[in-house]
N, C-alpha and C positions, 0 to 999 in steps of 0.2 A: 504487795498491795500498792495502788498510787490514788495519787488524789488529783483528779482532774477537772481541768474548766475549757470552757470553748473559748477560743481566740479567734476571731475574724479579723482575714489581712486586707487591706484594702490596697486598688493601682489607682491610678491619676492617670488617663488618657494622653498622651503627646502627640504627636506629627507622626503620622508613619503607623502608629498603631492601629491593629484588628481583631479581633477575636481567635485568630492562629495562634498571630507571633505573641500575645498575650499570654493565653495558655499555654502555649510551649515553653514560655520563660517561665511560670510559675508548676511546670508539672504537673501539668492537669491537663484536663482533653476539652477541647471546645464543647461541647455536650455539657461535661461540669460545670464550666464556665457560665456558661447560661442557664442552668438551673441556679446557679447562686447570685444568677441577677434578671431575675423572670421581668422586668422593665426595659430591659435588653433584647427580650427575644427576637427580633429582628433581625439584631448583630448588627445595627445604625448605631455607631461609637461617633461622639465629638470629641473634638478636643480637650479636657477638664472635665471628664466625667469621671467619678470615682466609681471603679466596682471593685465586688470582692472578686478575691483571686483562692481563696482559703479558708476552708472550714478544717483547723487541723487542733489537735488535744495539745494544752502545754502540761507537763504532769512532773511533781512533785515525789520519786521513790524514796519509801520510807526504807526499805533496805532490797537492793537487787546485784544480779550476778552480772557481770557483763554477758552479752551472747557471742557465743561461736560463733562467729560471722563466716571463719574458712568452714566450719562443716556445713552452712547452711545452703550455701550458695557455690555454682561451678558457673563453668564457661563454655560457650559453644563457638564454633569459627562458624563465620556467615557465608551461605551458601547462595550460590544465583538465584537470583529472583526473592531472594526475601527480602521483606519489609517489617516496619514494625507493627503494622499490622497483622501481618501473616504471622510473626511471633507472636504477638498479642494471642492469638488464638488459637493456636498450635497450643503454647503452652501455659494455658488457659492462666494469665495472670490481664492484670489491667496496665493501661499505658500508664498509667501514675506509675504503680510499682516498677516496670518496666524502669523509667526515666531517672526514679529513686537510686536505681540499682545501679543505672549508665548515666551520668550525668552529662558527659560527653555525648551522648546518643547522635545526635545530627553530623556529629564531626566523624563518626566513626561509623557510619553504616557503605561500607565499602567489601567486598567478595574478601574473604580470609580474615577477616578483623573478628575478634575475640569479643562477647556480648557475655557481662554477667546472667544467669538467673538463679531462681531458686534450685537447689541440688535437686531436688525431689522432683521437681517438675522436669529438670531434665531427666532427669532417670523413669519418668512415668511416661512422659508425653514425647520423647522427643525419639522413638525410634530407634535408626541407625546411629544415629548421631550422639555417641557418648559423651559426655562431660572431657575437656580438654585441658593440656597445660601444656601443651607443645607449642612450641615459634609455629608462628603460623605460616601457612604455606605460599611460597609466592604467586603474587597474583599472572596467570598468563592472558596473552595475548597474541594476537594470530595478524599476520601480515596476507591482507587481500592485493594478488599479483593483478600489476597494470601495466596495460600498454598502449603509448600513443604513435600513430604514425603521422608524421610528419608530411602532410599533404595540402593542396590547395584548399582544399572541403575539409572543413571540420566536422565530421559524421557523428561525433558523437557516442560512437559507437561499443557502450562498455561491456566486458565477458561477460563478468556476473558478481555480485556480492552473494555471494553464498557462505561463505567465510565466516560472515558476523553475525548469522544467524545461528538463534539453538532449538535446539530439537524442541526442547519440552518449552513453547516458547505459546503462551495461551489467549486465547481471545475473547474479547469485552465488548459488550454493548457500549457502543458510547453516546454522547450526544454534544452536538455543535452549539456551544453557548450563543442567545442570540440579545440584541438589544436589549436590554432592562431586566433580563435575566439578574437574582442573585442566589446566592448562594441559600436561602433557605427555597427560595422559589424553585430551587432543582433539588435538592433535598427530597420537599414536599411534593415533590413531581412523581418521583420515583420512589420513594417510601422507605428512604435508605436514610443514617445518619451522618452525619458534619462529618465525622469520625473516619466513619468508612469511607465518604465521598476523596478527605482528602488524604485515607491512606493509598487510596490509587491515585490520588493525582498530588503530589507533594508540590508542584507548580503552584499550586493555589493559594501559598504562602506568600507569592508576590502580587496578587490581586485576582479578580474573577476579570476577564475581558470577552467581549464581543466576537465569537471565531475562534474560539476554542474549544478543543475537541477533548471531550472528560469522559473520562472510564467509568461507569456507572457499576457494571458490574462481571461478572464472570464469566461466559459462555459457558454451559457443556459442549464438550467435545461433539462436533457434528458428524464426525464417520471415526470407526473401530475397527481395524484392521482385523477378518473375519479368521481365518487359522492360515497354520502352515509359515512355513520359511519363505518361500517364493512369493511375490508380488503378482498376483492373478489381473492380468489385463485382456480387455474383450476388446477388441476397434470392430465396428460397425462398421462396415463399408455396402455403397449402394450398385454390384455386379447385376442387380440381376438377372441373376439364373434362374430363379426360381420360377419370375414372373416373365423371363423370356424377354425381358426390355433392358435394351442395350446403352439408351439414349445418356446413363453416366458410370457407364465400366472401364471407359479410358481412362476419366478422372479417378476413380474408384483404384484400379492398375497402376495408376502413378504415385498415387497418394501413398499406396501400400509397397513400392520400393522402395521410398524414401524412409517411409515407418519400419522396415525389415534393417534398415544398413543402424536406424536407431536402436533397434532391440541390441545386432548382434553386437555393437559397438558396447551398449554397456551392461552387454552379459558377459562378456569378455573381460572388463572390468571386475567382474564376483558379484556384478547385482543375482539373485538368483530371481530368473520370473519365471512367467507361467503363461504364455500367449495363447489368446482362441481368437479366430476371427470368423466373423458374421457376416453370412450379407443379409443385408439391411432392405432388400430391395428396393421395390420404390415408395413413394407416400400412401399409397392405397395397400399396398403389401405387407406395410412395415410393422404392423401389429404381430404377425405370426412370424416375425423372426423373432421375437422377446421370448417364446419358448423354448431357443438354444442359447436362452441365459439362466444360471443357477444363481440368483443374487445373493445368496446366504454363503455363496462363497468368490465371490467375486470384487475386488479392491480397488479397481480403474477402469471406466470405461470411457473409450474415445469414439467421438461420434456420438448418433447420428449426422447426416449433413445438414437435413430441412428442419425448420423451428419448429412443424407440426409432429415430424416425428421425435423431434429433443422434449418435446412437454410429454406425448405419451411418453417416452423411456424416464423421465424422471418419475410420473403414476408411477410406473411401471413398479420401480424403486422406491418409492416415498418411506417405506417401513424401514431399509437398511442404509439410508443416506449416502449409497455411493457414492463417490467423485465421479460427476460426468461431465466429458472436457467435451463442448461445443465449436470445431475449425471454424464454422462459416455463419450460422446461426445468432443473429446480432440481434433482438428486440427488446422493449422495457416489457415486456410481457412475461421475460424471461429471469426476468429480475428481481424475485422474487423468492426463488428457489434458491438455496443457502447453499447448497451441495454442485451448483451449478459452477463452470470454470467456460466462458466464454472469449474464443480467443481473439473473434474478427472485433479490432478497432472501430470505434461510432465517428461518421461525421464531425458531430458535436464537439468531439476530444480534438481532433484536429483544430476546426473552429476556435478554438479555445485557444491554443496554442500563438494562431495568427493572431488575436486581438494583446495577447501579452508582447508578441515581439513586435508590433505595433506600435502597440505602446511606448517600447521603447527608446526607440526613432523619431516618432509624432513632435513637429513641433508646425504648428499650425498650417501645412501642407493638407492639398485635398486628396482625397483618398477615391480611389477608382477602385470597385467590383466586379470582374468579369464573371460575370451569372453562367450559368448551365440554364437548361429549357425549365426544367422547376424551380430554380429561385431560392428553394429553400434553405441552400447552407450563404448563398448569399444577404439572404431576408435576415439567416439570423447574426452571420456577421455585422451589416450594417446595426440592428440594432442593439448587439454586442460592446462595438466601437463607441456609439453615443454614446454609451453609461461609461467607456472608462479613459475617454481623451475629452479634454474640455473643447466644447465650441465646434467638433470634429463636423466637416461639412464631406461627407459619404454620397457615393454618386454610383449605382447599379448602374450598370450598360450590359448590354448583349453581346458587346464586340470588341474586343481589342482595341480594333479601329475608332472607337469612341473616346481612348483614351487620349488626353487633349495636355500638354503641359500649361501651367496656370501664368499669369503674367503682374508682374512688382510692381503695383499700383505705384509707388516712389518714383520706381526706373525705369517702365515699360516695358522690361528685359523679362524673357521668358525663365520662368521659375519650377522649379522640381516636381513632384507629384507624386505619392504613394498610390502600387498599384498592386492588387491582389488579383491570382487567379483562384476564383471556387470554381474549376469545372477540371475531374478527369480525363476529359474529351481529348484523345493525342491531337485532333485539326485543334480546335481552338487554341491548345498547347502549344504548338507550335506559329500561329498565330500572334499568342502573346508574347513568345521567345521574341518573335521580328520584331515587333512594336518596342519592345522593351528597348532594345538593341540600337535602333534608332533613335527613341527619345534621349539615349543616353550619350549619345556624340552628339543633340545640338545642345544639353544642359547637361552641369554634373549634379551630383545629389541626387539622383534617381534612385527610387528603394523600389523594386520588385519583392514579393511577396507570392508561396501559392503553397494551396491545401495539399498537392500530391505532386508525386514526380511523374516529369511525360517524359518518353524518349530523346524529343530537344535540348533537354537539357544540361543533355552529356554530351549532347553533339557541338555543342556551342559555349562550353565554357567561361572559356577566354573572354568572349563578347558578354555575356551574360553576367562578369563578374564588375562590369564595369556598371552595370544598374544593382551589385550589390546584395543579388537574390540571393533569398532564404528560403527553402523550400522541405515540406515534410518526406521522410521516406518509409516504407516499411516494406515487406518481402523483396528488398532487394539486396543480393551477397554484393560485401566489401570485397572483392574479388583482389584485394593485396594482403588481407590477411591471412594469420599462418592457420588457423582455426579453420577456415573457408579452405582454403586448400587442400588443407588436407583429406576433408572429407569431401570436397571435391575428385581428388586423388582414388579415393576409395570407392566413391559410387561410380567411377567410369570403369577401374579396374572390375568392379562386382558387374555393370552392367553396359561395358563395353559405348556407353555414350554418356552425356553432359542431362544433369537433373531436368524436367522440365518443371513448369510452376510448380504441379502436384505433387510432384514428387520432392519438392524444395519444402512445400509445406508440411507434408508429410515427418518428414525430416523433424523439422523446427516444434512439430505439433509432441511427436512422441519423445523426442533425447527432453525437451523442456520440461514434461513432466516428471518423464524417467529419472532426472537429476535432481527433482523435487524430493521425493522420496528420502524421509528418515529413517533410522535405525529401526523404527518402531512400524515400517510401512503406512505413515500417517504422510500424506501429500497435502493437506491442506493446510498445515502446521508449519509450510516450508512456502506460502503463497505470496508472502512477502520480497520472496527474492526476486531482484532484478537481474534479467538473464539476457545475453543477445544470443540466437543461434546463428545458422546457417544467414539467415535473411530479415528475420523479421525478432522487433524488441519483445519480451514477454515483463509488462510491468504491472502487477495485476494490482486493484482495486475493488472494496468493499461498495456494489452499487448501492446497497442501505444496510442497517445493521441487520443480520440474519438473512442478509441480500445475497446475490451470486457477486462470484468472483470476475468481474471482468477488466480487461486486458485495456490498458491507456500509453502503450510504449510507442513509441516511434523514433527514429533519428534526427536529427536536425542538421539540413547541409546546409553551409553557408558557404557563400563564394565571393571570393574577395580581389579585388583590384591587384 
């Protein structure tokens, strides 16, 4: 028997303090916390505020036994990915009790580290995972192989992080915290609690900020790997034959030797697949090739080329969420579709690119645009650069030839000039190569700047690096690498000549994916890796949450004096 009374503990607010690190010092969950001080709800703390921290029994036994504490309680080793969260609810106790048990808990939640709990719950709730009293296991670790080549150009150019990815490795809604966002305002948003918010994001102990990207909640899995051992892949290619139109069978022909040297390469390996290939024929045809797909058993498909037939084959699909990888098919139209893996690069991303390394350089120099006939990536670089260099005075031209060096109100003396090209155009390319080349022997300091690579730009190095260019690359092979080489080596031996585009992409489109592929034949679980192939970066991004996967990689050359 005891004799018991309530004891309320009270805190005193200091510098630094929040409703986290509060509760966490006193063993209780934020949730608690604010129930035992409903004039808080907000979680608006000053300075010298007292709240409670404690509704706990102080109790008086009139005669009792000590408890078992070894029979009552065992230990589990911590496995990847848990949290205390995820133990909280696994086995079904509360984070109070939790933190009673560990009082160390924060210090100690590391892969192999030993977590008390209740015996019983481990023996009830916890599966595989028996109760322990072995040294725990060493923690491993995997070394991701690098290599730089020592060249003019810094390309940039990395294998792959595959290495630090894991399989079972799961996806969350999240949401990008904005202005005036707090922590109950997203809560309340999403219908979740303090709790759970900040058992995904333990970040949030060091404050909520502007541009932070918070896990809300769990995804289910968006594709099931349908049966069998083999990896069932379809590529969709546009011969056709069916419809007698020939006008993309070359490309179609190139694309699929590059994709045949990826299969054999890594079935050679021990992937074990399952290839079918389709022709897709053309946009008006392409509906009746869908009837030599069995979606109900089918894991990967690659292709269509056109975006009107990538929306019908996602219809097509909607029921079994295939992976379908998009080579050429770029729209936000597309963007919507979760199951979707687009791999042609946006303008935009480029764009984007040239206003950061802009930036970097910018110091009150005028900045020159050479436009393309549409304007558009230049419209939106100019209005880009305004918002992220102060005072930045931007000057669209049509011409190379318009680019003008500026002159030193102080000295007279002709002064530097930043100058970007937005236009793919090899003439204008090579246009702004000349210009550039010139401004840069009568002034130093010249920054050239451009969205893509033109063929000039290998032709004239040397000259080129004396204006400092920085230029974006993608589908083009590092041709001193041993990776390029060698499959190089292979597709001439296999096809007696040198890849052409298609067949390069080809290449890059299928081992990319192929390589993706977990234990588990789940490929979108592996979407995070950044991967170089043959020619082109694969760095994929979520375009909104339950968005398609689309593709933001490219290389970055620099050329230097």
């Amino acid at each position: 028997m005891f004799l018991a009374v309530s004891a309320q503990k009270t805190h005193t607010v200091i510098k630094g303090d929040n409703p986290y690190n509060i509760s966490k010092k006193y063993g209780i969950t934020v949730d608690e916390l604010l129930k035992l001080n409903p004039k808080f709800k907000d979680g608006k703390l000053s300075i010298g505020d007292v709240v409670t921290v404690k509704s706990e029994k102080s109790a008086a036994p009139k005669k009792s036994t000590p408890a078992n504490t070894s029979a009552q309680t065992g230990k589990i080793v911590l496995q990847p990915k848990q949290t205390v969260y995820g133990i909280t609810k696994q086995y079904r106790i509360t984070e109070t009790e939790l933190r009673k048990l560990n009082p160390d808990l924060d210090a100690h939640m590391k892969i192999g580290e030993e977590i008390t709990l209740p015996l019983d719950s481990i023996k009830k709730y916890g599966g595989t995972q028996a109760p322990v009293s072995a040294p725990r296991p060493a923690e491993v670790t995997s070394e991701v192989e690098s290599a730089n080549n020592k060249t003019k150009i810094d390309s940039g150019n990395e294998r792959s992080s595959s290495n630090n990815t894991s399989d079972s490795q799961d996806e969350y809604a999240t949401y990008t915290v904005e202005q005036g966002d707090t922590v109950f305002s997203i809560v309340n948003k999403f219908g979740i609690t303090i709790d759970e918010l900040v058992a995904l994001n333990p970040e949030l102990s060091r404050g909520l900020k502007a541009g932070m990207i918070l896990k809300i909640k769990k995804l289910d899995a968006a594709y099931v790997k349908k049966n069998g051992d083999a990896l069932s892949v379809v590529l969709m290619l546009p011969f056709g034959y069916s419809s007698n139109e020939t006008q993309y069978r070359s490309m179609a022909m190139d694309f699929l030797t590059g994709a045949k040297l990826a299969i054999e390469r890594n079935a050679s390996n021990g992937q074990k697949l399952d290839i079918k290939i389709v022709d897709s024929g053309n946009e008006a045809s392409f509906k009746s090739s869908l009837t030599q797909i069995n979606p109900n058993n089918t894991d990967l498909i690659i292709g269509p080329f056109f975006k009107s037939n990538v929306i019908d084959l996602l219809d097509f699909t909607r029921t079994q969420k295939i992976p379908v990888v998009a080579p050429f098919a770029n729209s936000p139209e597309l963007y919507n579709y979760s199951n979707l893996i687009i791999v042609e690069t946006n303008d935009q991303t480029y764009a984007d690119k040239m206003v950061e390394e802009v930036k970097t350089v910018y110091s009150d120099q005028k900045i020159y645009i050479v436009a393309d006939s549409k304007k558009e990536n230049a419209n939106y670089l100019k209005a880009n650069l305004e918002k992220a260099v102060k005072n930045a005075n931007v000057i669209v031209v049509n011409s190379a030839a318009d680019i003008q060096l500026d002159q030193n109100m102080m000295t007279g003396q002709s002064a530097p000039v930043i100058a970007i090209l937005a236009s793919d155009n090899d003439n204008i390319g090579e246009a702004f190569s000349t210009r550039m080349i010139a401004l840069s022997k009568e002034v130093q300091g010249m920054r050239a700047f451009s969205m893509y690579a033109v063929p000039s730009f290998e032709k004239k190095v040397d000259e080129l690096s004396q204006a400092n260019l920085v230029y974006l690359m993608d589908r083009k092979i590092n041709a001193e690498g041993s990776f390029e080489k060698e499959i190089l080596a292979a597709y001439k031996a296999k096809y007696c000549k040198t890849p052409g585009k298609y067949a390069i992409i080809g290449f890059d489109v299928v081992n990319d994916m192929l390589t993706r592929e977990n234990k588990k034949g789940e490929i979108l679980k592996q979407m995070n890796k950044v991967q170089t192939q043959l020619a082109t970066k694969f760095e994929f991004v979520k375009s909104k949450t339950n968005g398609a996967y689309v593709n933001t990689g490219f290389r970055v050359i620099r050329l230097v004096p």
